[in-house]
PDB file of the backbone (N, CA, C, O) and the ligand in Angstrom, with CONECT records:
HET     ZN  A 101       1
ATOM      1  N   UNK A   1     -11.663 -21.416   4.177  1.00  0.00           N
ATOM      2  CA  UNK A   1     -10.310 -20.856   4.178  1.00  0.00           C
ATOM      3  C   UNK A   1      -9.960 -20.211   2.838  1.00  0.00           C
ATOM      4  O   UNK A   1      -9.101 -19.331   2.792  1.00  0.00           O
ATOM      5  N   UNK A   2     -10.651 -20.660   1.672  1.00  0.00           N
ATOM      6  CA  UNK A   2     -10.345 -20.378   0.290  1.00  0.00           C
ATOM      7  C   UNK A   2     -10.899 -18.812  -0.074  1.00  0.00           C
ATOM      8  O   UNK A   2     -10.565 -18.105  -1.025  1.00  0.00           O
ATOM      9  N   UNK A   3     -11.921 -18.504   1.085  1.00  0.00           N
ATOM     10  CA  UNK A   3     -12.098 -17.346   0.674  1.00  0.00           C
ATOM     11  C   UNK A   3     -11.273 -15.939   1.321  1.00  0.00           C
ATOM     12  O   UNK A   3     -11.579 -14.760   1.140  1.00  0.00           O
ATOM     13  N   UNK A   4     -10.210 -16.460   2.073  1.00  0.00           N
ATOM     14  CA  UNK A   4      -9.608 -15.321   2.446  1.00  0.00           C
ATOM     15  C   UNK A   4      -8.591 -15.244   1.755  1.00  0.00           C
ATOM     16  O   UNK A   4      -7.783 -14.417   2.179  1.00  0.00           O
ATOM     17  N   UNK A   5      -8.317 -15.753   0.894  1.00  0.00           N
ATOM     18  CA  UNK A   5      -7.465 -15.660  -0.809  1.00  0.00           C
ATOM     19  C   UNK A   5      -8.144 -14.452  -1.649  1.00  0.00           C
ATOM     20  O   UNK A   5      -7.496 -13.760  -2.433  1.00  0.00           O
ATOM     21  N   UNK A   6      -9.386 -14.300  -1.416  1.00  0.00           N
ATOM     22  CA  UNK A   6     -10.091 -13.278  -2.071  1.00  0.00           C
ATOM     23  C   UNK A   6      -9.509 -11.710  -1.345  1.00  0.00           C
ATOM     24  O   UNK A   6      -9.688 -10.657  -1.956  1.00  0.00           O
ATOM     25  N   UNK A   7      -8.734 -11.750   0.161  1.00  0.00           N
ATOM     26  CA  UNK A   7      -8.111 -10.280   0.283  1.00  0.00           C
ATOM     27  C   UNK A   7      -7.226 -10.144  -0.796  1.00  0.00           C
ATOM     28  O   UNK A   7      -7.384  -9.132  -1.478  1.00  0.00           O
ATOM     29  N   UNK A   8      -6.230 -11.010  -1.153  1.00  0.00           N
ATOM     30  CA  UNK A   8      -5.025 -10.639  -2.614  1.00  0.00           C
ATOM     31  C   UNK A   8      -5.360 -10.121  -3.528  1.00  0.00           C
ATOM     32  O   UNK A   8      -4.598  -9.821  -4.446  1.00  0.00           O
ATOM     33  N   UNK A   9      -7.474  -9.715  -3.491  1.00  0.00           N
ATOM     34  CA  UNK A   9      -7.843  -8.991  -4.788  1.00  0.00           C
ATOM     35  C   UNK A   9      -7.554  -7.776  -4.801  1.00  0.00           C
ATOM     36  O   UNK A   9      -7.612  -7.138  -5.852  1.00  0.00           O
ATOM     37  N   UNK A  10      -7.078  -7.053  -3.294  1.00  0.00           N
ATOM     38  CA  UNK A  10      -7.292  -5.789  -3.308  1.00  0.00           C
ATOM     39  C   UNK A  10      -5.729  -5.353  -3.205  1.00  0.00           C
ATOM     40  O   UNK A  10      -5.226  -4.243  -3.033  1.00  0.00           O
ATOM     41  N   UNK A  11      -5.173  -6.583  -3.368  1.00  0.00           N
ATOM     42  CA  UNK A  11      -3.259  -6.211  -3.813  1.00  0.00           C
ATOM     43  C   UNK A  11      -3.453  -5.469  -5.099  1.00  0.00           C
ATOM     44  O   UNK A  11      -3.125  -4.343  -5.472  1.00  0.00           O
ATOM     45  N   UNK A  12      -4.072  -6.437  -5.636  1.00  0.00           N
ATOM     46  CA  UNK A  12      -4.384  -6.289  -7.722  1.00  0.00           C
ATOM     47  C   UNK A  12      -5.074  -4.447  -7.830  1.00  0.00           C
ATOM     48  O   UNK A  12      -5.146  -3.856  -8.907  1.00  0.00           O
ATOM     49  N   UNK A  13      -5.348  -4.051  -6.978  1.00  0.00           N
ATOM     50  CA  UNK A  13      -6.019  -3.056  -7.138  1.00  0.00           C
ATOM     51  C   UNK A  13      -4.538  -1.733  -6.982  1.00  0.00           C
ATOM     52  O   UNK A  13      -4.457  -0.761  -7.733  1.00  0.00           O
ATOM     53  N   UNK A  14      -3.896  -1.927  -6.265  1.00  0.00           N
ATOM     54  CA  UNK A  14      -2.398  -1.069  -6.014  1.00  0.00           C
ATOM     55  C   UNK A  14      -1.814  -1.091  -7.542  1.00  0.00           C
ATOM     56  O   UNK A  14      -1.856  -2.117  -8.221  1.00  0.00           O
ATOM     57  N   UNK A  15      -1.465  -0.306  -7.844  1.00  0.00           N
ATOM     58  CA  UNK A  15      -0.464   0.102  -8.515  1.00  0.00           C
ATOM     59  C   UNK A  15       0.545   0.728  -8.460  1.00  0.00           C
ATOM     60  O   UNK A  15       0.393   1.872  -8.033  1.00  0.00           O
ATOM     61  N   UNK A  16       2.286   0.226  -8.922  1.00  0.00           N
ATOM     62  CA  UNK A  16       2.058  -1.632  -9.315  1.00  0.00           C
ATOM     63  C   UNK A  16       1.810  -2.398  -8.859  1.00  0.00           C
ATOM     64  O   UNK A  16       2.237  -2.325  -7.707  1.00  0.00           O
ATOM     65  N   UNK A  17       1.104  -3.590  -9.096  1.00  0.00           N
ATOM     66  CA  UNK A  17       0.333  -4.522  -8.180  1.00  0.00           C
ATOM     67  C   UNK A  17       1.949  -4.862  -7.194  1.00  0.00           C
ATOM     68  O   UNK A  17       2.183  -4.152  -6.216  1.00  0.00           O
ATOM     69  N   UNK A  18       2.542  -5.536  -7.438  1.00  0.00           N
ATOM     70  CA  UNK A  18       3.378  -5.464  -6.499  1.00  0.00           C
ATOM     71  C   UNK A  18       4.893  -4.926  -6.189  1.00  0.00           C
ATOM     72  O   UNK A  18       5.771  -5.064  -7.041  1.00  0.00           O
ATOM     73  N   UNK A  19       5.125  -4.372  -5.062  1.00  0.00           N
ATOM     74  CA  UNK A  19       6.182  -3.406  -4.669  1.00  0.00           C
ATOM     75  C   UNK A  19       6.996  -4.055  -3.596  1.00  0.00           C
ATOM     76  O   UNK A  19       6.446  -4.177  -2.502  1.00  0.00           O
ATOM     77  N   UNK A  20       7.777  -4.333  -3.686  1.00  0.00           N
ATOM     78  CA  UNK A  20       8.422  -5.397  -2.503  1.00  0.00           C
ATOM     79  C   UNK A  20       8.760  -3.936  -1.766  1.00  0.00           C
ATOM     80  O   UNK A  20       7.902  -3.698  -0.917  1.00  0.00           O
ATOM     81  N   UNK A  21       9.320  -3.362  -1.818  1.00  0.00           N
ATOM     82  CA  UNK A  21       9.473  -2.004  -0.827  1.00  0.00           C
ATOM     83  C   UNK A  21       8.543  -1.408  -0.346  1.00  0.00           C
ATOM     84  O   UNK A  21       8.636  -0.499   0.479  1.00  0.00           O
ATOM     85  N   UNK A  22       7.259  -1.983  -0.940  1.00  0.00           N
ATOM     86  CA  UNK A  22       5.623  -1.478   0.082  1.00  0.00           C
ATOM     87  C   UNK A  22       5.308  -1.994   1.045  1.00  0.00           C
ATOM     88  O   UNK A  22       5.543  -3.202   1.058  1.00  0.00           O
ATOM     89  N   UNK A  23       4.720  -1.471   2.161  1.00  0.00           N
ATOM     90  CA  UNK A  23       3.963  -1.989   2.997  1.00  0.00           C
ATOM     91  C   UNK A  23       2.490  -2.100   2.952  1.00  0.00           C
ATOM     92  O   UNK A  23       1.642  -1.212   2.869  1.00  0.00           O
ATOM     93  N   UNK A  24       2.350  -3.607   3.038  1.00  0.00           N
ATOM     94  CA  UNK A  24       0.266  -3.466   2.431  1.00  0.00           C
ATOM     95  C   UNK A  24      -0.387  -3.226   3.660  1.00  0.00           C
ATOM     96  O   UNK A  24      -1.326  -2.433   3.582  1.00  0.00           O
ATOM     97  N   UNK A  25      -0.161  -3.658   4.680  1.00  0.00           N
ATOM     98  CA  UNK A  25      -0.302  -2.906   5.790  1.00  0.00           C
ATOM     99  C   UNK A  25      -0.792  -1.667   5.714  1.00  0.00           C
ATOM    100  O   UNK A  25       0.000  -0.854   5.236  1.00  0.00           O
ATOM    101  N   UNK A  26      -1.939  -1.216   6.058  1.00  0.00           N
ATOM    102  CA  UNK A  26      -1.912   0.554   5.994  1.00  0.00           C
ATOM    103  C   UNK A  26      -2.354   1.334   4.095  1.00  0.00           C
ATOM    104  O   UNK A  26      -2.882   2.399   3.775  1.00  0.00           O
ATOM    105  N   UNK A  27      -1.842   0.225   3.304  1.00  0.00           N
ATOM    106  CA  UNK A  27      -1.640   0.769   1.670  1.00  0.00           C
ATOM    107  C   UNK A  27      -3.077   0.250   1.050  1.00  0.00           C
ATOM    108  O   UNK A  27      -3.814   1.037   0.455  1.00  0.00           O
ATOM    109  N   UNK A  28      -3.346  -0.850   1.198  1.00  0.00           N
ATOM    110  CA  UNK A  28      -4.238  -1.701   0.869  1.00  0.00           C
ATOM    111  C   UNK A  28      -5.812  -1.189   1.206  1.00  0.00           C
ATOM    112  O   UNK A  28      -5.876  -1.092   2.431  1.00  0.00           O
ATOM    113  N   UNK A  29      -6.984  -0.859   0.654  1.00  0.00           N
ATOM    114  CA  UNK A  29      -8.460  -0.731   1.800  1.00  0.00           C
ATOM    115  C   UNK A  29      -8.275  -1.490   2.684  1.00  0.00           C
ATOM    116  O   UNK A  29      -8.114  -1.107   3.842  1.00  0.00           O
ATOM    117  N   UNK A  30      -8.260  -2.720   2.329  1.00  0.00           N
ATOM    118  CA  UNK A  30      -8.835  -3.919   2.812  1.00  0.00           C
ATOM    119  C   UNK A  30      -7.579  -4.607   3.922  1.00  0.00           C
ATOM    120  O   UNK A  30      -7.843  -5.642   4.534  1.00  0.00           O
ATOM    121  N   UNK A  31      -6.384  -3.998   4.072  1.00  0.00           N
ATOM    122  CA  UNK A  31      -5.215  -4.020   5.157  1.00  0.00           C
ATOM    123  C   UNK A  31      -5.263  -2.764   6.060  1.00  0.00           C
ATOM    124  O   UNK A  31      -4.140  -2.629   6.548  1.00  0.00           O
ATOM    125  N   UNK A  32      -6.125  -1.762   6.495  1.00  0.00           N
ATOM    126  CA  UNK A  32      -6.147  -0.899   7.551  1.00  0.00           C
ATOM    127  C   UNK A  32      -6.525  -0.931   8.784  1.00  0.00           C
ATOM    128  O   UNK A  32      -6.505  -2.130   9.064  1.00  0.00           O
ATOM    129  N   UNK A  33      -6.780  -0.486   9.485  1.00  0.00           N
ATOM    130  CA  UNK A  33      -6.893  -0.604  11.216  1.00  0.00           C
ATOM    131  C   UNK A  33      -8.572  -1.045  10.922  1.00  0.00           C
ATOM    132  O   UNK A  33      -9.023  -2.186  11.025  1.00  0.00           O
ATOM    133  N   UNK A  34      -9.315   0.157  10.543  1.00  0.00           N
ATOM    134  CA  UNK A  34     -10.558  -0.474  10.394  1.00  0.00           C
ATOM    135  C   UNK A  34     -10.958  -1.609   9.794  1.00  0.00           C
ATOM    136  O   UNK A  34     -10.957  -2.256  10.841  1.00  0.00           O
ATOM    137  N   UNK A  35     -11.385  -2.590   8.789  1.00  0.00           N
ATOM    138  CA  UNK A  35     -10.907  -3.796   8.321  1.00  0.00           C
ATOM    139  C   UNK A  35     -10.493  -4.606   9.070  1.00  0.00           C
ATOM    140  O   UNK A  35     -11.085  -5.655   9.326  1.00  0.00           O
ATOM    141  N   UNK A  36      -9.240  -4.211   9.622  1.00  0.00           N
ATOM    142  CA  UNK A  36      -8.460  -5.236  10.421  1.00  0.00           C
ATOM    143  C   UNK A  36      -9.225  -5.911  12.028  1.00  0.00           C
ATOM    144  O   UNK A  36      -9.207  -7.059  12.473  1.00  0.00           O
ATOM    145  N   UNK A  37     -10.001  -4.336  12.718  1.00  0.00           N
ATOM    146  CA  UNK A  37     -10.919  -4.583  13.931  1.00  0.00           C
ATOM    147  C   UNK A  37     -11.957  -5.509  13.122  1.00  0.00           C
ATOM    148  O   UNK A  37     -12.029  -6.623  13.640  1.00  0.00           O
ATOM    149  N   UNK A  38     -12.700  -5.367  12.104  1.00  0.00           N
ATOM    150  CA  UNK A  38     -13.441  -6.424  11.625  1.00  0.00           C
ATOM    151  C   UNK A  38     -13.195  -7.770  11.907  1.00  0.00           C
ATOM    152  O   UNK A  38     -13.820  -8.384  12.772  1.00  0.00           O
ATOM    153  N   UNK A  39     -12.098  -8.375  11.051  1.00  0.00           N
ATOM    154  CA  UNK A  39     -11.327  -9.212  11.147  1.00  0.00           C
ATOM    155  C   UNK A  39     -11.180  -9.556  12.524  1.00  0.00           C
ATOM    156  O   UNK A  39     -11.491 -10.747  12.504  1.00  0.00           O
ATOM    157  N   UNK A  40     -10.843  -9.212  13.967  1.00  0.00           N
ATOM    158  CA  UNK A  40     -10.872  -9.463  14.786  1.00  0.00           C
ATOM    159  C   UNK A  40     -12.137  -9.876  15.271  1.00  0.00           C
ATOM    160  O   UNK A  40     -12.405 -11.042  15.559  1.00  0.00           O
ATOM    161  N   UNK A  41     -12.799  -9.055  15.346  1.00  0.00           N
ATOM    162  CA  UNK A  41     -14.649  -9.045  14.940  1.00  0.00           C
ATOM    163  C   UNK A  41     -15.084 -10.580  14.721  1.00  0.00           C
ATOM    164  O   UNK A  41     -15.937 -11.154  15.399  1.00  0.00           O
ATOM    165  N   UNK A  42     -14.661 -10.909  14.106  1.00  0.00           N
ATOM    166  CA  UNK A  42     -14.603 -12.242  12.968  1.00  0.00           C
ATOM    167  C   UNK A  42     -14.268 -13.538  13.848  1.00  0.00           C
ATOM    168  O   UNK A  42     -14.883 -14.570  14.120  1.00  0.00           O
ATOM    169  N   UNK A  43     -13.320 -13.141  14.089  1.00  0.00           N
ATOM    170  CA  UNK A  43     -12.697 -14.666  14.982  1.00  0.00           C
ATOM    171  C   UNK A  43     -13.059 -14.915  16.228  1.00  0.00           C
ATOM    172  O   UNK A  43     -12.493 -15.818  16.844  1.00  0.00           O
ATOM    173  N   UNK A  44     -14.319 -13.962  16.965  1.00  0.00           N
ATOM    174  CA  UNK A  44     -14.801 -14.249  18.012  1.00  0.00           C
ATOM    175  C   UNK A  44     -16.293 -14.641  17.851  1.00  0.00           C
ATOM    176  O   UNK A  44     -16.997 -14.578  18.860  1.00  0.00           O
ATOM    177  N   UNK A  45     -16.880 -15.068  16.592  1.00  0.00           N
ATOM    178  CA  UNK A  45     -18.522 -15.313  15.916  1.00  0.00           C
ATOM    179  C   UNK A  45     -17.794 -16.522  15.250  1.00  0.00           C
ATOM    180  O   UNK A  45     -16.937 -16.746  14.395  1.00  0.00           O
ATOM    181  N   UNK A  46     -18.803 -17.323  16.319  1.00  0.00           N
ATOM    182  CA  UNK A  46     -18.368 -18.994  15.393  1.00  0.00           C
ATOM    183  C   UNK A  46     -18.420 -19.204  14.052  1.00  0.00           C
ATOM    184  O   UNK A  46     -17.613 -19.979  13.539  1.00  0.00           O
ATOM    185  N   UNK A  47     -19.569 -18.412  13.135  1.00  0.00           N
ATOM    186  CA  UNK A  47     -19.770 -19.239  11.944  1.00  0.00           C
ATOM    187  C   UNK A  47     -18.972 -17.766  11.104  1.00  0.00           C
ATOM    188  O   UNK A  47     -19.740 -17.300  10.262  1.00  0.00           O
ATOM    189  N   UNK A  48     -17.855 -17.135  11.182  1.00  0.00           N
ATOM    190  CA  UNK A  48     -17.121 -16.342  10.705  1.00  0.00           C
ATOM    191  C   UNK A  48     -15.422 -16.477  10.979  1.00  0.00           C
ATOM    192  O   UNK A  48     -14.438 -15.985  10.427  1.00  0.00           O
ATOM    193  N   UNK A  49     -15.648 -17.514  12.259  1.00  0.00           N
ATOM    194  CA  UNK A  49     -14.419 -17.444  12.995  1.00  0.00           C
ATOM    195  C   UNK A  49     -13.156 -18.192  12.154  1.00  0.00           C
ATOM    196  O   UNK A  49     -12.072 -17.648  12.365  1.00  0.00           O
ATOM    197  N   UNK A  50     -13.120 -19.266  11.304  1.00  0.00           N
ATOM    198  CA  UNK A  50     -12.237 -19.475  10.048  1.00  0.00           C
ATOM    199  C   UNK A  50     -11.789 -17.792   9.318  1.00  0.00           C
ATOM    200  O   UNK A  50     -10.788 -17.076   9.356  1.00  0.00           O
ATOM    201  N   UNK A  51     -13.222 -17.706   8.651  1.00  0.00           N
ATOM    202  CA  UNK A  51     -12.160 -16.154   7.598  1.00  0.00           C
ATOM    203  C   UNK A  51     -11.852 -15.142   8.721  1.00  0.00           C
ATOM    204  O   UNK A  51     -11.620 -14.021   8.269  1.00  0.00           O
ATOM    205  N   UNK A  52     -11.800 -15.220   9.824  1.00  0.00           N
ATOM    206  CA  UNK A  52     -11.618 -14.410  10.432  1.00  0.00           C
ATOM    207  C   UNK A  52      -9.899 -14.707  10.821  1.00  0.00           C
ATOM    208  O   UNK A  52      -8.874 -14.043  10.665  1.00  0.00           O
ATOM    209  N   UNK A  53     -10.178 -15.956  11.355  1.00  0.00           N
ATOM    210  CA  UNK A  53      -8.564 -16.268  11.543  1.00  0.00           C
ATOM    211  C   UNK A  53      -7.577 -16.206  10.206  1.00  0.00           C
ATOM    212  O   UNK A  53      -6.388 -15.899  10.129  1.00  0.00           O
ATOM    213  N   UNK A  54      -8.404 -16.562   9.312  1.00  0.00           N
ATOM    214  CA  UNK A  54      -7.694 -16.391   8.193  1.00  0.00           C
ATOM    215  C   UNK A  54      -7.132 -15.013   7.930  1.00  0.00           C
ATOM    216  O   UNK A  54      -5.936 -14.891   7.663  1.00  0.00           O
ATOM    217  N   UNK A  55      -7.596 -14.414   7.965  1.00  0.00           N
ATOM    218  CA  UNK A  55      -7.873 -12.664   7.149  1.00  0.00           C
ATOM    219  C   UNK A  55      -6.553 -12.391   8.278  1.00  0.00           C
ATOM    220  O   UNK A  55      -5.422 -12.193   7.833  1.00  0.00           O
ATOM    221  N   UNK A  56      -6.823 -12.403   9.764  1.00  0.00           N
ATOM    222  CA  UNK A  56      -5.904 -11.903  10.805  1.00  0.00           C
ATOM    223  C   UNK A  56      -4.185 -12.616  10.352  1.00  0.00           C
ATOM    224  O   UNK A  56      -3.174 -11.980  10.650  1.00  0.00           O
ATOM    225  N   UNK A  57      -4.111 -13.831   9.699  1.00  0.00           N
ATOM    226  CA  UNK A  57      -2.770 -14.758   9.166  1.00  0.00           C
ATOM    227  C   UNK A  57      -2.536 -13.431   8.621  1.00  0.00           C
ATOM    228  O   UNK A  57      -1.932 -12.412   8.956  1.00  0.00           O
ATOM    229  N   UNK A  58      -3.356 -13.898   7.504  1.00  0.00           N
ATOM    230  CA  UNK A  58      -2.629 -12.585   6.574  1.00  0.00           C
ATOM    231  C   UNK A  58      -2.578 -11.471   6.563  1.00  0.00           C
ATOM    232  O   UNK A  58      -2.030 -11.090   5.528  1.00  0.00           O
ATOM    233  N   UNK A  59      -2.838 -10.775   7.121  1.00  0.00           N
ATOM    234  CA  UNK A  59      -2.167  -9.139   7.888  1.00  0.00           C
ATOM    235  C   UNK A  59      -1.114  -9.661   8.668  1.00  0.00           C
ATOM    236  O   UNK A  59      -0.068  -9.050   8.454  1.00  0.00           O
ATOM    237  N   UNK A  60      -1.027 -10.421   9.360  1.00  0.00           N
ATOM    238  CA  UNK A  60       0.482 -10.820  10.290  1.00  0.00           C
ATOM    239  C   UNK A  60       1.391 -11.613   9.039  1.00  0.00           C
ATOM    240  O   UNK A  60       2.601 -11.763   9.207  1.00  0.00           O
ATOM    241  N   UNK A  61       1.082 -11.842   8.457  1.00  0.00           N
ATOM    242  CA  UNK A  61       2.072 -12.434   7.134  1.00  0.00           C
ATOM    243  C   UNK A  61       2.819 -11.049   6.738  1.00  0.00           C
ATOM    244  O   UNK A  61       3.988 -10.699   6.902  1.00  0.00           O
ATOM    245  N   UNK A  62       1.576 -10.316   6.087  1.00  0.00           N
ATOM    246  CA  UNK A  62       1.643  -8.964   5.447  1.00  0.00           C
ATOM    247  C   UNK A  62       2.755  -8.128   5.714  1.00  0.00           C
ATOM    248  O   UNK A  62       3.587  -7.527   5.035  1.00  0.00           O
ATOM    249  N   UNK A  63       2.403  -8.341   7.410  1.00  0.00           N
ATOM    250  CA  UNK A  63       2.808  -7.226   8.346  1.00  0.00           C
ATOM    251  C   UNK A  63       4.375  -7.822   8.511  1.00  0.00           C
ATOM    252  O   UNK A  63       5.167  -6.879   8.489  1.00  0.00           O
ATOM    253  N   UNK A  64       4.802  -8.656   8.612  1.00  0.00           N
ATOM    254  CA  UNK A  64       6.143  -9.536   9.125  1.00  0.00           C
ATOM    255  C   UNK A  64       6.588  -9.379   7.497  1.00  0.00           C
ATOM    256  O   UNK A  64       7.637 -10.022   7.548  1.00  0.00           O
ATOM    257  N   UNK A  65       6.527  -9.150   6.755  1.00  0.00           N
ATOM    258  CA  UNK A  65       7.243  -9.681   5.248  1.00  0.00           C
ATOM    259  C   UNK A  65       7.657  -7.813   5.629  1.00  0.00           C
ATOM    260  O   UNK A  65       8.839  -7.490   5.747  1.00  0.00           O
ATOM    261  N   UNK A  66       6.717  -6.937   5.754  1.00  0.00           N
ATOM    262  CA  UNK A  66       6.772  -5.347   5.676  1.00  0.00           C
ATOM    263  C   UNK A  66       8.195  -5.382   6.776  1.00  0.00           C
ATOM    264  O   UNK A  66       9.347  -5.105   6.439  1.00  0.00           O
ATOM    265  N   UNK A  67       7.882  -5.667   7.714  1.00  0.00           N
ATOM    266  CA  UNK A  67       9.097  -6.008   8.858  1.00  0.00           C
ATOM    267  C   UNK A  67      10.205  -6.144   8.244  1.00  0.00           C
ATOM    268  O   UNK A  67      11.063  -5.269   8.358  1.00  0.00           O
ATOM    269  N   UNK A  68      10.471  -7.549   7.273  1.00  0.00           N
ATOM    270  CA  UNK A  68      11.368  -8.037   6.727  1.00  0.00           C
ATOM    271  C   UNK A  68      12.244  -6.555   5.978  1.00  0.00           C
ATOM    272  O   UNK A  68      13.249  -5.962   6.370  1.00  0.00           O
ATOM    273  N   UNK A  69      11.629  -6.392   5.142  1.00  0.00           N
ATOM    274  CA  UNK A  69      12.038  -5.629   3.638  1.00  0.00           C
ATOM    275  C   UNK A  69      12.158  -4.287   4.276  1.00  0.00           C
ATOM    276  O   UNK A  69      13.040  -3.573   3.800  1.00  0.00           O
ATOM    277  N   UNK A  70      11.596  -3.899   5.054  1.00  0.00           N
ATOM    278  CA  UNK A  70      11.503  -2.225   5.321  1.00  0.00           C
ATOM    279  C   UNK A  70      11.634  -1.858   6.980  1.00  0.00           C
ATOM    280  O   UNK A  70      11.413  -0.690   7.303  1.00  0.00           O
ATOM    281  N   UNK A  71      11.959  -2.759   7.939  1.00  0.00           N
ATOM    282  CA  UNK A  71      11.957  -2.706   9.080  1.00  0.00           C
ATOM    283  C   UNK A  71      10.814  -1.863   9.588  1.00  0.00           C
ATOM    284  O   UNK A  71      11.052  -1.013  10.446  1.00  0.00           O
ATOM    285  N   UNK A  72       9.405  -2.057   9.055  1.00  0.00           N
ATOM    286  CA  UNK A  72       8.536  -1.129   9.867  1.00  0.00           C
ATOM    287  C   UNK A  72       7.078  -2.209   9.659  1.00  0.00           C
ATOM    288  O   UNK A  72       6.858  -2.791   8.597  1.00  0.00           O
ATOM    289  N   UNK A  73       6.273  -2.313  10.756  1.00  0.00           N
ATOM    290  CA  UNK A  73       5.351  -3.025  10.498  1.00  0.00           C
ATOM    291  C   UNK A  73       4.006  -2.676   9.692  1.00  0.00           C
ATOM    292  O   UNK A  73       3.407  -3.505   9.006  1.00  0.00           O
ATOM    293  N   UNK A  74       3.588  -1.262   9.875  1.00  0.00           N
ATOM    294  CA  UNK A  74       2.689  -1.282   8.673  1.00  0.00           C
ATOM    295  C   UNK A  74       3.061   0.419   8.398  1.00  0.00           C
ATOM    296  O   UNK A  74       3.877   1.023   9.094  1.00  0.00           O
ATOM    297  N   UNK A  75       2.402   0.964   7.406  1.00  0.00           N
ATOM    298  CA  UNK A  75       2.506   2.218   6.642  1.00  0.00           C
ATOM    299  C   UNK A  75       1.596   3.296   7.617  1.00  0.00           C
ATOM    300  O   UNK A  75       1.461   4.471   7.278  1.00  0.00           O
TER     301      UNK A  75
HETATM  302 ZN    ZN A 101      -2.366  -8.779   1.884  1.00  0.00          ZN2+
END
């Protein structure tokens, strides 16, 4: 589970690292449609299926906070 803490590296990569009026959704490499089918990818292969569920939390975290602040789910 500890390694899907390692997507927040590619927050650090945005500048400024963080924008509460951004959506990482869509902004991020590692938050786009492609990536994201990975991630799905992921949670149906047993010995992937943790970071997979993981990785999918956090795009729906991502995506619901983007909701919150900007009424739109991704960029
Ligand atoms: Zn993220």
């Amino acid at each position: 589970m500890m390694a899907t803490m390692l997507i927040d590296l590619d927050h650090l990569l945005a500048n400024p690292i963080y924008d509460a009026t951004r959506c990482s959704i869509g902004f991020h490499p590692l938050h786009t449609l492609f990536p994201i089918i990975i991630y799905l990818v992921a949670c149906f292969i047993p010995k992937t299926r943790y970071i997979g569920i993981g990785l999918i939390i956090h795009m729906l975290l991502d995506s619901i906070d983007c909701q919150m602040t900007n009424g739109i789910w991704f960029t």
